[in-house]
Kinemage of the C-alpha trace (Angstrom):
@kinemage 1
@onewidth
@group {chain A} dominant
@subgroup {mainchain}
@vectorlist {calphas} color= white
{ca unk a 1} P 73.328 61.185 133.355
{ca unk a 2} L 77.154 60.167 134.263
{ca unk a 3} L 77.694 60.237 130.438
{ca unk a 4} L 76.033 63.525 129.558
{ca unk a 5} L 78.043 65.301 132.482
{ca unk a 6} L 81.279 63.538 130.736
{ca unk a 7} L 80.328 64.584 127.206
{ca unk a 8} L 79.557 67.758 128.317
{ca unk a 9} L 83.448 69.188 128.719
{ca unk a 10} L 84.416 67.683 126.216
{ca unk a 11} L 82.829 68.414 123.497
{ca unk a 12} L 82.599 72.203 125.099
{ca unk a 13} L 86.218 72.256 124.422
{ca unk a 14} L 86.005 70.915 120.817
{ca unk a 15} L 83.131 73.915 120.398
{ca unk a 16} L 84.963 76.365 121.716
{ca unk a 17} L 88.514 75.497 119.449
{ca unk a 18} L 85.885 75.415 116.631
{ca unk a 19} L 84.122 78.912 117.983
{ca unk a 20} L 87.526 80.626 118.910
{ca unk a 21} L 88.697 79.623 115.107
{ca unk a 22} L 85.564 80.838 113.461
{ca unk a 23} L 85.566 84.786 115.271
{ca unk a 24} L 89.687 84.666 114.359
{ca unk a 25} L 88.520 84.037 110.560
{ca unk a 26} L 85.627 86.383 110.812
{ca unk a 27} L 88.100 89.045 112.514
{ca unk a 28} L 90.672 88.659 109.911
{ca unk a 29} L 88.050 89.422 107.138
């Protein structure tokens, strides 16, 4: 459990660099 509430942030903040990239390409087009 200790490790999924540790993985959980951070890969939430690789997602949302990835997410927050993705709607700035799909904006741009």
């Amino acid at each position: 459990m200790p490790r999924s509430i540790k993985k959980g942030p951070f890969i939430d903040l690789h997602l949302l660099k990835k997410v927050d990239k993705a709607i700035a390409t799909k904006s741009k087009r």
